[in-house]
N, C-alpha and C positions, 0 to 999 in steps of 0.2 A: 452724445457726440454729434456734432454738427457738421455736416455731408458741405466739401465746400466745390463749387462746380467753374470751372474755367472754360469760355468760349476761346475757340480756334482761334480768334481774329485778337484776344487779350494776351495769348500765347506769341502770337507772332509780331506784336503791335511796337515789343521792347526790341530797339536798337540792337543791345547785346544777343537776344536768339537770333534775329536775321543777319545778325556776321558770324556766328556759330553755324547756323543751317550752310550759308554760301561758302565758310570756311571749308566745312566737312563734305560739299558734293563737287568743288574745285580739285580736294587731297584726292574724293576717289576717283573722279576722273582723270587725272592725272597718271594717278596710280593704276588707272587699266592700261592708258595710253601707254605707259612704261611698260606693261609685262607684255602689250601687243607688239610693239616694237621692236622686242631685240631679241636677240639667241640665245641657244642654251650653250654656255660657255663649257660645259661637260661636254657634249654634243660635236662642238664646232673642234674640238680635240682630236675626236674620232677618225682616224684615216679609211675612205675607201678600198677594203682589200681585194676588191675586184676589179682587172682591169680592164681600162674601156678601148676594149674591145672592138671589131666590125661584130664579131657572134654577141656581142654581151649588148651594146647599143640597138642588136636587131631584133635581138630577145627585151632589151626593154622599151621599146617602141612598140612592140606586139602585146606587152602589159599594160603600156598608158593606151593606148587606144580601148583596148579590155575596159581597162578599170578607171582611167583618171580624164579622158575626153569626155565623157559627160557633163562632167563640171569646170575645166580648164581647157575646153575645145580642141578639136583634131589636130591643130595645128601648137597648140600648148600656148597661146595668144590669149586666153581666158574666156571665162564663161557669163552670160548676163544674169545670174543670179536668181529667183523670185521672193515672191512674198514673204517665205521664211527664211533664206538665207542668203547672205550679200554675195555680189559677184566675186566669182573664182578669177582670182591675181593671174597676170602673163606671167608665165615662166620661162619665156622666151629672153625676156630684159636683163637688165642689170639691179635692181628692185626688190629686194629680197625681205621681205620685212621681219621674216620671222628666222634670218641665218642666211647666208650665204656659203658655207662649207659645205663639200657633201656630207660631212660628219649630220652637219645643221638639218641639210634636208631630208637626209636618211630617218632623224630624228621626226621632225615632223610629219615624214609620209608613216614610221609605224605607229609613231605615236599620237598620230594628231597637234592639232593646233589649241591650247588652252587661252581664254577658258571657255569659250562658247562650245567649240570644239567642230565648228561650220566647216571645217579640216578634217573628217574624220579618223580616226585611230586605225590601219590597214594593218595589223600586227596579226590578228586572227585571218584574215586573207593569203597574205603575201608573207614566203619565206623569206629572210635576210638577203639571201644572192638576189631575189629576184628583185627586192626595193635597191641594194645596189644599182643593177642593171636598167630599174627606171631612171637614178639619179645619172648614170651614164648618160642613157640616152638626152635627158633633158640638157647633159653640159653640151651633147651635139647639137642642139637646136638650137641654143643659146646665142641669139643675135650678137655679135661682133661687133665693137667700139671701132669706131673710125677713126682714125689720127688726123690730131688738126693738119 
């Protein structure tokens, strides 16, 4: 049987594989950009059954500072990131990339941000009241739209 050998450059030379190669790293790109973008529709369902409180906003002020100012700074303005992981989002804004409900962020703070997960998962940390009372506190912080 006769061994048949194909160079790199004969593989990729046909028209048809470099619209198949660019076809297929457009779909997944695409395809991250889409699950990075939006909410978990389960999630965003969820109602806040804690309410926000002056105790419940001052208890979760005394946890993001604890736990989430390292990486989304003292003021929840965001963080500058390094080498291995991009900068921590304002959460001050209106910007919410991954959900906007507190259902949504509740979500994301126990369970992290998939799929890098540069969000870590706080579910082994933080009991349920106490990720409430972050999400609390963050809607105090939460810069105010100004009316035209």
């Amino acid at each position: 049987m006769k061994k048949v050998y194909f160079h790199i450059e004969q593989v990729f030379a046909t028209p048809l594989c470099r619209r198949t190669i660019l076809a297929a790293l457009v779909l997944a790109c695409l395809g991250r950009i889409g699950i990075a973008a939006q909410g978990n529709p389960d999630a965003a369902k969820v109602k806040n059954p804690v309410a926000a409180t002056p105790k419940s906003v001052a208890a979760g002020k005394a946890i993001y500072q604890k736990s989430c100012s390292t990486c989304h700074g003292i003021n929840g303005e965001g963080g500058p990131g390094n080498d291995l992981i991009p900068a921590a989002p304002d959460l001050t804004d209106d910007k919410w990339d991954h959900g906007s409900t507190d259902g949504e962020i509740f979500d994301n703070i126990k369970n992290g941000v998939p799929p890098d997960f540069n969000m870590t998962p706080w579910k082994d940390q933080l009991k349920d009241p106490d990720i409430w009372n972050v999400v609390n506190y963050l809607r105090s912080i939460a810069k105010k739209k100004q009316k035209p």
